[in-house]
Residue frames as a rotation matrix with the C-alpha (Angstrom) as fourth column:
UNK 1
0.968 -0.198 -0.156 -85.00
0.204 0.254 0.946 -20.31
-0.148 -0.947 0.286 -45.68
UNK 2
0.481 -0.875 -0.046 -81.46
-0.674 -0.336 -0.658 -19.00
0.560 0.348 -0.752 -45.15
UNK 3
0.010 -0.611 -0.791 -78.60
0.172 0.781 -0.601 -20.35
0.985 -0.130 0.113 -43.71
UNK 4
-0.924 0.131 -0.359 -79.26
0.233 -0.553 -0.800 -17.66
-0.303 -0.823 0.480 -40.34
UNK 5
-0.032 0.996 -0.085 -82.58
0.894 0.066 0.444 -17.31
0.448 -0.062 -0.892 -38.97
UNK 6
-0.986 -0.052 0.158 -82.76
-0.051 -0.814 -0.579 -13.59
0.159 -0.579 0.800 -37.52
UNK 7
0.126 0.880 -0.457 -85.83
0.973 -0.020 0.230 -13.42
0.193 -0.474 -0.859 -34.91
UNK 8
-0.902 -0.211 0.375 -87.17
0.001 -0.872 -0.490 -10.23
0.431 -0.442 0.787 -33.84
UNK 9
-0.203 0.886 -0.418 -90.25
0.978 0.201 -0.048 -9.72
0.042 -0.419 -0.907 -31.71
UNK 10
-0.670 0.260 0.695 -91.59
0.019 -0.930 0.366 -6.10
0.742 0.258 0.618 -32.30
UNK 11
-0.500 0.548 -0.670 -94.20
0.824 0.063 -0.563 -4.35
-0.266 -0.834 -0.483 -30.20
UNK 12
0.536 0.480 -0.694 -93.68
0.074 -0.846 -0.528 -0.94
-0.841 0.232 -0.489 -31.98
UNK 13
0.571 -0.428 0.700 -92.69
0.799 0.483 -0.357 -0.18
-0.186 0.763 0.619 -35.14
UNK 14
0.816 -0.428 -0.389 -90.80
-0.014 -0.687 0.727 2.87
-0.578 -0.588 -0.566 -33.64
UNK 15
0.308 -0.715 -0.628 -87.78
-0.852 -0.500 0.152 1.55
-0.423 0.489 -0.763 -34.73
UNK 16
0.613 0.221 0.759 -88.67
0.298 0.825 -0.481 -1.44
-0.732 0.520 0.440 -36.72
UNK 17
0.976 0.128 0.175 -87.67
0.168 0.062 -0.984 -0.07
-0.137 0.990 0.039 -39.87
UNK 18
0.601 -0.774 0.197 -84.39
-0.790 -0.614 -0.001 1.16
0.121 -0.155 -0.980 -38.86
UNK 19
-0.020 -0.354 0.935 -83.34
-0.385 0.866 0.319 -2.60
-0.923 -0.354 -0.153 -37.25
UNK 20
0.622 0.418 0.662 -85.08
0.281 0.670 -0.687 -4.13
-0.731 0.613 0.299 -40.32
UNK 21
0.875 -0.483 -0.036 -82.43
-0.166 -0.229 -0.959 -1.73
0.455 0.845 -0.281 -43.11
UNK 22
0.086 -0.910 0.406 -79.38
-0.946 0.054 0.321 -2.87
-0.314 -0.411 -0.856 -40.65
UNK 23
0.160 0.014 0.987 -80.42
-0.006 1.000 -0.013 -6.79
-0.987 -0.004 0.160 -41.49
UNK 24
0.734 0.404 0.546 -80.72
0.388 0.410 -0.825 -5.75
-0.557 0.818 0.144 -45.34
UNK 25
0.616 -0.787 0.026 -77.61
-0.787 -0.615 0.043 -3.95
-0.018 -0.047 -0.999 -45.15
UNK 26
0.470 -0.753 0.461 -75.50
-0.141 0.452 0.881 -7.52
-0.872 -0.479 0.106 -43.88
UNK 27
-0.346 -0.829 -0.439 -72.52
-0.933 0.253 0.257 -8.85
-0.102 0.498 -0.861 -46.20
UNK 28
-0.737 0.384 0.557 -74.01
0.208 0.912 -0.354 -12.77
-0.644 -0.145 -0.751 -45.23
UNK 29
-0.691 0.540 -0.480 -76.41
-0.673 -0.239 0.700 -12.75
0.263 0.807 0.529 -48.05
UNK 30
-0.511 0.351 -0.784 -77.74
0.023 0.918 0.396 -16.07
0.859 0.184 -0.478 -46.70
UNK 31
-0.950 0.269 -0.159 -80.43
0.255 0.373 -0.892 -15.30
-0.181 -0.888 -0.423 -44.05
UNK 32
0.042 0.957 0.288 -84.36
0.754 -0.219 0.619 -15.34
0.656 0.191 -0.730 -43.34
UNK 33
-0.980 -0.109 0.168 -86.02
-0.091 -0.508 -0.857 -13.03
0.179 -0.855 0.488 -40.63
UNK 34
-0.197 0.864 -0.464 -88.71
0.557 0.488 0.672 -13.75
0.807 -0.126 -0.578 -38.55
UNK 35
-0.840 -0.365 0.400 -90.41
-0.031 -0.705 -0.708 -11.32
0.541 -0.608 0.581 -37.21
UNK 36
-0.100 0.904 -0.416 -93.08
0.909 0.253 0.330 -11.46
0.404 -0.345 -0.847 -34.41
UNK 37
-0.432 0.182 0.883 -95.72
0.140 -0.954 0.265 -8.84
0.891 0.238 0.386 -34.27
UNK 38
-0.733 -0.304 -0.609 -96.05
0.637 0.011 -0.771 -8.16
0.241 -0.953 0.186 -30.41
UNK 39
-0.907 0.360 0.220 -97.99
-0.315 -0.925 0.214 -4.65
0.280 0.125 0.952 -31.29
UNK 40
-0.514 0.829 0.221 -101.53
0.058 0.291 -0.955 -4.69
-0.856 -0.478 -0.198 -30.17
UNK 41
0.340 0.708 -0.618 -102.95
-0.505 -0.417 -0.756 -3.44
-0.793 0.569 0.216 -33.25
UNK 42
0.369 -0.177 0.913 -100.76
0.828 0.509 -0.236 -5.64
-0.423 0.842 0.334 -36.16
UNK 43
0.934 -0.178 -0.309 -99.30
-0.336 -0.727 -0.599 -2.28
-0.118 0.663 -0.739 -36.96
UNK 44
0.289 -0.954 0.072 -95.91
-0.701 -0.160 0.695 -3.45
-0.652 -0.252 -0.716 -36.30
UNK 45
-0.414 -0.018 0.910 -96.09
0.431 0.877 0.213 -6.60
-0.802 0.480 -0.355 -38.72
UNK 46
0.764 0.306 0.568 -97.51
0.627 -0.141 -0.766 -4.23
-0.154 0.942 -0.300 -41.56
UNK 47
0.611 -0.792 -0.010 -94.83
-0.682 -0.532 0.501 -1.87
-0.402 -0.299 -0.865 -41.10
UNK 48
-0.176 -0.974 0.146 -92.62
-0.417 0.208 0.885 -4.65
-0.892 0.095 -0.443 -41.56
UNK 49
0.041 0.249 0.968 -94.16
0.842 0.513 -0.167 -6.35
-0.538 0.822 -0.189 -44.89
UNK 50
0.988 0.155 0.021 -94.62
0.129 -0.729 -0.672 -2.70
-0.089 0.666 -0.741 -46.29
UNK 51
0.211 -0.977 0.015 -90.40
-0.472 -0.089 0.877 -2.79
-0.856 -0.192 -0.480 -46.26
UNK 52
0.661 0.667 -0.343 -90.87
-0.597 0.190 -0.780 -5.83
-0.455 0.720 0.524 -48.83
UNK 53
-0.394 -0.878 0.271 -87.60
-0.861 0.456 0.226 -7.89
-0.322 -0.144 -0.936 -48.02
UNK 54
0.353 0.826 -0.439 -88.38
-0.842 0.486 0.236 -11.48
0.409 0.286 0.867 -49.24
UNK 55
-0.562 -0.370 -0.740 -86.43
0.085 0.864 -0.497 -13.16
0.823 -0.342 -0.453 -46.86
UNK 56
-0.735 0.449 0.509 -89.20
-0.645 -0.229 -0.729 -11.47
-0.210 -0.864 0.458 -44.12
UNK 57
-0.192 0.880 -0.435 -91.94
0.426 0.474 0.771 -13.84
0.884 -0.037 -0.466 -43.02
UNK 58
-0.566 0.427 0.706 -94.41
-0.752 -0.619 -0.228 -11.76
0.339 -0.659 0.671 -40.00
UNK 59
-0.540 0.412 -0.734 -95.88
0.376 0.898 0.228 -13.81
0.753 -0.152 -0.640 -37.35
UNK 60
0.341 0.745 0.574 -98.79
-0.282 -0.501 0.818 -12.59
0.897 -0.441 0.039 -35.01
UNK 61
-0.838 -0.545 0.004 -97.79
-0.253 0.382 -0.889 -12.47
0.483 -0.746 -0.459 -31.74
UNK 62
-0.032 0.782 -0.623 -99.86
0.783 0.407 0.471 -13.69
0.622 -0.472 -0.625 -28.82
UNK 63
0.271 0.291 0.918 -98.75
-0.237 -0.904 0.356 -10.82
0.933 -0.314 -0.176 -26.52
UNK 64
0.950 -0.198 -0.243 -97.62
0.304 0.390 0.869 -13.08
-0.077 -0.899 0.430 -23.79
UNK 65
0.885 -0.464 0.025 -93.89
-0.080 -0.099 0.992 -11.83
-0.458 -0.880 -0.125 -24.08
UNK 66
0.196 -0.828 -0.525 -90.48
-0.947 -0.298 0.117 -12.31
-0.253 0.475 -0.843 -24.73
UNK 67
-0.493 -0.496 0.715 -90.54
-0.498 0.835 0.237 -16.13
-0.714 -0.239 -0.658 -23.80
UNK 68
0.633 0.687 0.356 -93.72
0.145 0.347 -0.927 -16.70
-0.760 0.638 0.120 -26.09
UNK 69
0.904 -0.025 -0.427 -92.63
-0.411 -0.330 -0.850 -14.89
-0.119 0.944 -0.308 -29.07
UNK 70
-0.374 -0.915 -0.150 -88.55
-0.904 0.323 0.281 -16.79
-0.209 0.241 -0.948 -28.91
UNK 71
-0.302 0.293 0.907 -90.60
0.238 0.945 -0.226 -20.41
-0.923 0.148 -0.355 -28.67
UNK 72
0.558 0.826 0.074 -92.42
0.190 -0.041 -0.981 -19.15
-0.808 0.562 -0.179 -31.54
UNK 73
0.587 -0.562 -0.583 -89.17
-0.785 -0.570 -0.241 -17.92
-0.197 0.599 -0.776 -33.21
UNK 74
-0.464 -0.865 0.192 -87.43
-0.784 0.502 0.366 -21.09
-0.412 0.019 -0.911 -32.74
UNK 75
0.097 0.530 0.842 -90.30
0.229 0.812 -0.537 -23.34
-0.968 0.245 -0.042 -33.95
UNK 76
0.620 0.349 -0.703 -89.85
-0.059 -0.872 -0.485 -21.10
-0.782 0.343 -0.520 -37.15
UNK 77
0.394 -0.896 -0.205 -86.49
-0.680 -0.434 0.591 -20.94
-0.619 -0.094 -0.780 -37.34
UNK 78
0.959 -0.275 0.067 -85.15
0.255 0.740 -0.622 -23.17
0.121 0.614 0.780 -40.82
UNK 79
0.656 -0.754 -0.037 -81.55
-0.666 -0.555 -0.498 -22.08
0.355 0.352 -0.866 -40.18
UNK 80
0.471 -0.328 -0.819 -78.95
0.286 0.935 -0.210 -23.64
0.835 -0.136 0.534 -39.36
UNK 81
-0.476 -0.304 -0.825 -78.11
0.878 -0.117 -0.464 -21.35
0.045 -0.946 0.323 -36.93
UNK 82
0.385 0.820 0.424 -80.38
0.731 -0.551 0.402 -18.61
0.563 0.155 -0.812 -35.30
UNK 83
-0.654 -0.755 -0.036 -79.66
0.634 -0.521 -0.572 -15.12
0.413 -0.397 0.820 -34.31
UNK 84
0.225 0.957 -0.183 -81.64
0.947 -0.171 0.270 -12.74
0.228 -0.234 -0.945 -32.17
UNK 85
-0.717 -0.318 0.621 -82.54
0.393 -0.920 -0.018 -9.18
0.577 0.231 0.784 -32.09
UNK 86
-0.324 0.491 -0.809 -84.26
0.752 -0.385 -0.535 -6.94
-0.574 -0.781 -0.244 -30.10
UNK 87
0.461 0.587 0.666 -86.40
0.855 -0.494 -0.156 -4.04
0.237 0.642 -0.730 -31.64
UNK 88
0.975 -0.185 0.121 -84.29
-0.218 -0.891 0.398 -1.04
0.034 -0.415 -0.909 -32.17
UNK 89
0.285 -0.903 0.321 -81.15
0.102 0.361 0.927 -3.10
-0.953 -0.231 0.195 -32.37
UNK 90
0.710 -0.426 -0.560 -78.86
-0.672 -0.173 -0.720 -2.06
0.210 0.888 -0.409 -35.63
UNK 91
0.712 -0.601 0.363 -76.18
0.411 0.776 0.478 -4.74
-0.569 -0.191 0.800 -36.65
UNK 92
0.164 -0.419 -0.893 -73.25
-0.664 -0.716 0.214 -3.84
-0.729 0.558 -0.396 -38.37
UNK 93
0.245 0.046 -0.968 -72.73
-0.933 0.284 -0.222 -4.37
0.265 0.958 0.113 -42.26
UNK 94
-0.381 -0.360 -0.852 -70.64
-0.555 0.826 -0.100 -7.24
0.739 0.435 -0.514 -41.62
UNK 95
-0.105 0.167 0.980 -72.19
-0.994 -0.006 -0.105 -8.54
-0.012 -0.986 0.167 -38.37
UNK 96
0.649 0.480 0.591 -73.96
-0.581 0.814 -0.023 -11.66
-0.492 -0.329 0.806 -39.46
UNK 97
0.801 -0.356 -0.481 -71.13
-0.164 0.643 -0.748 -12.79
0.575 0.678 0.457 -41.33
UNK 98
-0.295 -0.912 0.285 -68.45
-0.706 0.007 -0.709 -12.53
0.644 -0.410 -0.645 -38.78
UNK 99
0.160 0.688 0.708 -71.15
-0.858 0.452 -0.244 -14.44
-0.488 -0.568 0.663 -36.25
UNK 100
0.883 0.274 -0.382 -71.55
-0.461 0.664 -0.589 -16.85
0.092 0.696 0.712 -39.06
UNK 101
0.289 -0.891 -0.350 -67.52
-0.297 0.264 -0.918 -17.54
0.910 0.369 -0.188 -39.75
UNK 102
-0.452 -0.544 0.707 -67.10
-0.796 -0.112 -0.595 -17.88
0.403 -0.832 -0.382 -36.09
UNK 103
0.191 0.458 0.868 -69.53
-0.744 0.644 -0.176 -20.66
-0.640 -0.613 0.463 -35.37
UNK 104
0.861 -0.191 -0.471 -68.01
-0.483 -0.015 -0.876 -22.17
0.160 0.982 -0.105 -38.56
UNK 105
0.008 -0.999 0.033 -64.29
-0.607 -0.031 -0.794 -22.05
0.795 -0.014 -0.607 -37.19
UNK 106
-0.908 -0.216 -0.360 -65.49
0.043 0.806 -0.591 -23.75
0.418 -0.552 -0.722 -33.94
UNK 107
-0.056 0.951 -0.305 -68.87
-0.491 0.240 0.838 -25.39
0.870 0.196 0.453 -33.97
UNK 108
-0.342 0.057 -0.938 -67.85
0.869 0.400 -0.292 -27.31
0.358 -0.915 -0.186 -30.62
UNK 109
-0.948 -0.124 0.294 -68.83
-0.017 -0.900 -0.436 -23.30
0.319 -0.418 0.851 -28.68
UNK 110
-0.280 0.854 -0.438 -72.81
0.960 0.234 -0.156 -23.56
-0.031 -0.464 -0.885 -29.03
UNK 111
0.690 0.569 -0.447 -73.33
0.498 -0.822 -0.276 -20.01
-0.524 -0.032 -0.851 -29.07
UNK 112
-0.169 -0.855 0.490 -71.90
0.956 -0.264 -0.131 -16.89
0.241 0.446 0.862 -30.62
UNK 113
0.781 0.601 0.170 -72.79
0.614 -0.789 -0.035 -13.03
0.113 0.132 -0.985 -30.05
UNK 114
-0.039 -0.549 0.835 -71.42
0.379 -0.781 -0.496 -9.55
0.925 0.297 0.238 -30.76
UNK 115
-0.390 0.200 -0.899 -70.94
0.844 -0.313 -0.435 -6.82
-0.368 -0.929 -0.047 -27.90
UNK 116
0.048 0.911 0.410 -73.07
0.973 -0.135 0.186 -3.93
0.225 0.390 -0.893 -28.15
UNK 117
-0.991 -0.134 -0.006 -73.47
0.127 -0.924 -0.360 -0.05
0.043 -0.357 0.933 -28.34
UNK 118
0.056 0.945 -0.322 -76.36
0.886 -0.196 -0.421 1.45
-0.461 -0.262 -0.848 -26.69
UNK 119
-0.978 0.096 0.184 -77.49
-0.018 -0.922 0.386 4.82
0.207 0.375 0.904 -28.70
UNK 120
-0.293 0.862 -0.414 -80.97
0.089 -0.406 -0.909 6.73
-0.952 -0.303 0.042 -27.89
UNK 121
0.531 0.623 0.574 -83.23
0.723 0.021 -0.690 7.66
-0.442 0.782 -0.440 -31.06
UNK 122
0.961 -0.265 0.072 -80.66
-0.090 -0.550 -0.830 10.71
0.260 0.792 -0.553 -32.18
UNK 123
0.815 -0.492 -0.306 -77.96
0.412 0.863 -0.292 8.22
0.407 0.112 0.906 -31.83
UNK 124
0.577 -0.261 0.774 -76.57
-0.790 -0.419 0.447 9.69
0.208 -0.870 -0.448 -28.99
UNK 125
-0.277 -0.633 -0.723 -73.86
0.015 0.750 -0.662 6.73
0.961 -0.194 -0.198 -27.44
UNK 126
0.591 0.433 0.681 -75.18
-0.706 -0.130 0.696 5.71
0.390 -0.892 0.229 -23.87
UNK 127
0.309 -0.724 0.617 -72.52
-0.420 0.478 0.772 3.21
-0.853 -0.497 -0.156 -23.03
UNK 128
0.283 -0.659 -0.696 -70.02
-0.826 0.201 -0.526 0.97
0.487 0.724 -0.488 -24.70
UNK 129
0.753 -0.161 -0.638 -68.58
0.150 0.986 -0.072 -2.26
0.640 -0.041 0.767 -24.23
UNK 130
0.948 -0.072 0.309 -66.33
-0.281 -0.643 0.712 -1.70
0.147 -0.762 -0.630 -21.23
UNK 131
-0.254 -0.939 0.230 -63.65
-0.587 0.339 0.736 -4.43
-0.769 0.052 -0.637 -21.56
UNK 132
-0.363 -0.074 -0.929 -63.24
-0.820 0.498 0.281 -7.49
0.442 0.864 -0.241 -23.99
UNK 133
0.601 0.583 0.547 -64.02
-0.792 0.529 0.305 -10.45
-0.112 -0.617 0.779 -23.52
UNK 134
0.004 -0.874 0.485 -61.40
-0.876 0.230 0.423 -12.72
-0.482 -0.427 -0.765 -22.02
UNK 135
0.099 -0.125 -0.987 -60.59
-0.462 0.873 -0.156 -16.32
0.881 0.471 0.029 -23.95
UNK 136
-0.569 0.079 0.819 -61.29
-0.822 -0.048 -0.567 -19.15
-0.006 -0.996 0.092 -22.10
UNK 137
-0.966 0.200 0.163 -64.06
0.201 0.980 -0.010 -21.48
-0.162 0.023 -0.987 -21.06
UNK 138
0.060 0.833 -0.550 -66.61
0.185 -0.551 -0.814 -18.93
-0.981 -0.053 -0.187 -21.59
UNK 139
0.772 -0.010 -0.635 -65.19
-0.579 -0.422 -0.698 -18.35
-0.261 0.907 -0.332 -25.47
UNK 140
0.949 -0.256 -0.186 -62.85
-0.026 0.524 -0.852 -19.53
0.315 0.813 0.490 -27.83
UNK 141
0.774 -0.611 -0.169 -59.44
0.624 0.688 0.370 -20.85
-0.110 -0.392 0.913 -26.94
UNK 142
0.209 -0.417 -0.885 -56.28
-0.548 -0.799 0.248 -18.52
-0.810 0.433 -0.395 -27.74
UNK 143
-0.884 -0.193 -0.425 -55.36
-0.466 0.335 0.819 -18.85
-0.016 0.922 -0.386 -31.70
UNK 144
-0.565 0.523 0.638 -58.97
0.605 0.789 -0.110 -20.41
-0.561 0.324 -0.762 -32.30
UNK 145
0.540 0.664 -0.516 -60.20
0.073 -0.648 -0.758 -16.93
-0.838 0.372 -0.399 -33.32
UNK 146
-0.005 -0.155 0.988 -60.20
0.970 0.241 0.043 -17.10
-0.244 0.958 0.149 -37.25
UNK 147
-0.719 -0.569 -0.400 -58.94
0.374 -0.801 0.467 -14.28
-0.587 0.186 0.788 -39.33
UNK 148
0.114 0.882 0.456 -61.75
0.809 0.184 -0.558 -12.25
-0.576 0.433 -0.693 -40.68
C-alpha cells in the first residue's frame, strides 16, 4: 500500500501500457495502483500484470461502468489519499508529487487535481488548458501555494 492510491478503470488495453509507464515514471515513489479490468475479455488486466509493477494490484470489473468500477476503487484504495486516471491519461514525471505536496501544504482543500492536455494516439495536441485557475474559494488562498 502506498501513500497515493492511483485508480484506473481500463476497458482496452489500447493505451493501458502507455498510462501505466507515465505512473512508473512519477518522482513520488510512494504509491499503489489499482486497476479495474472493464475489458470484456480480461485482456486489459493481463496486459496490465504482464508490465510487472509491484505496486499494481488488477481487479475484475463488473462492466457496469464508471460509477461501479470508482466504488470498487475506493473500497480498495489503502492510501491516504487517492488519485484518479482515466485510460490513456499520461501524468507528468513529477505529477503525483506536486498533487501530493499540495494536499500536504493545505489539507483543509479536500481535493487536488492537475489541468490537462488532450493529445490523439500520434500525440497530436487537441486542446490545452485555456486559462488558470483563479485562487479563491474554489482553490487555495493567495501565498498558500507552496514552493515546489
Amino acid at each position: 500500500m502506498g501513500r497515493i492510491s492511483v485508480g484506473l478503470r481500463v476497458e482496452s488495453p489500447r493505451f493501458l501500457a502507455a498510462t501505466l509507464r507515465s505512473l512508473a515514471a512519477q518522482t513520488f515513489p510512494d504509491f499503489e495502483i489499482i486497476v479495474v479490468d472493464d475489458s470484456p475479455d480480461g485482456r486489459a488486466g493481463d496486459a496490465a500484470r504482464r508490465l510487472g509493477d509491484p505496486r499494481l494490484r488488477v481487479i475484475a470489473g463488473e462492466r457496469r461502468g464508471w460509477g461501479a468500477a470508482l466504488t470498487r476503487i475506493w473500497g480498495q484504495a489503502g492510501g491516504e489519499f487517492l488519485k484518479i486516471v482515466a485510460e490513456g491519461d499520461l501524468l507528468r514525471p513529477r505529477g503525483l508529487e506536486v498533487l501530493h505536496g499540495l494536499m500536504r501544504h493545505a489539507p483543509q482543500a479536500g481535493v487536488a487535481f492537475g489541468r490537462r492536455v488532450v493529445v490523439d494516439e500520434n500525440d497530436v495536441v487537441l486542446s490545452r488548458p485555456q486559462a488558470p485557475i483563479r485562487p479563491g474559494p474554489q482553490g487555495l488562498a493567495p501565498g498558500e501555494l507552496p514552493a515546489m
